[in-house]
C-alpha positions in Angstrom: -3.2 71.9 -84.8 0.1 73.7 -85.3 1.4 76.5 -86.6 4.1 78.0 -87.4 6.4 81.4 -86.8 9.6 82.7 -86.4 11.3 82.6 -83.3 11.4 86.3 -82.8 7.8 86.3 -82.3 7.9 83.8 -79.0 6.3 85.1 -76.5 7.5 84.8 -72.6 6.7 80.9 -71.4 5.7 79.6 -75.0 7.7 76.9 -76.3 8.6 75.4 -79.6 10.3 73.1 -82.0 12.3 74.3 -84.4 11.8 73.9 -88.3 14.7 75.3 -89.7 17.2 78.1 -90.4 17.4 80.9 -92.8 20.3 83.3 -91.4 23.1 83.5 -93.1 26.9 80.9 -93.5 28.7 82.1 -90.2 25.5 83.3 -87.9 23.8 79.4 -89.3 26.7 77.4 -88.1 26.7 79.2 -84.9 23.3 79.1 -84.1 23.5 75.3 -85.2 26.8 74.8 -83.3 24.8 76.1 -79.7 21.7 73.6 -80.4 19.2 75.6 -82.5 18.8 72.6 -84.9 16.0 71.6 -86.5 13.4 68.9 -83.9 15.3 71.0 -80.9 12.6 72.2 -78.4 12.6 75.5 -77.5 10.9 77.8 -74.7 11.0 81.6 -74.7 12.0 82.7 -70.9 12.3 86.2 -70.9 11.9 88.9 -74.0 12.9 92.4 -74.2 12.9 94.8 -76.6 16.2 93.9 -78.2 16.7 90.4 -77.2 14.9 87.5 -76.2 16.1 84.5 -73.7 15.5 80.9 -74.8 16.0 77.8 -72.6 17.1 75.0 -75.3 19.1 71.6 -74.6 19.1 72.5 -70.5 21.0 76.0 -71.4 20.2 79.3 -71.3 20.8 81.5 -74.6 19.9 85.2 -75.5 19.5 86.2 -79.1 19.1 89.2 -80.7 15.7 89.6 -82.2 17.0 90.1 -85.6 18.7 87.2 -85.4 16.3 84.9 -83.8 14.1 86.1 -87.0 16.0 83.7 -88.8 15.0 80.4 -87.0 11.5 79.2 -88.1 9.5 77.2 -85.3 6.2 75.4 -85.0 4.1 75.7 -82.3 1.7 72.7 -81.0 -1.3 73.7 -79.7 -2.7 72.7 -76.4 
């Protein structure tokens, strides 16, 4: 079963795919341009109550909540 959620709601250690992006021109191209893309596995690493780190394509990345709101992910189940 999957399901899916934004990836602003990750908790620490779950990972992801991504489905797509909904942020807007400039913030979509840059998100795009450091590997957020759509079939790009995602794990959540470390949250806090502004920001969230995400290991994705062997790098670390830290988003801003709001702006990890914008990336839509779907979540296998174990």
């Amino acid at each position: 079963m999957e399901t899916s959620k934004k990836l602003s709601s990750l908790r620490e250690g779950e990972s992801c795919f991504i489905t797509g992006i909904s942020a807007p021109g400039p913030l979509r191209e840059r998100l795009m341009e450091l590997g957020f893309i759509k079939g790009a596995g995602v794990k959540c690493l470390h949250r806090n109550s502004g920001m969230s780190a995400f290991l994705i394509s062997g790098t670390v990345i830290a988003l801003r909540h709001c702006d990890s709101a914008g990336i839509s992910a779907e979540k296998s189940a174990s």
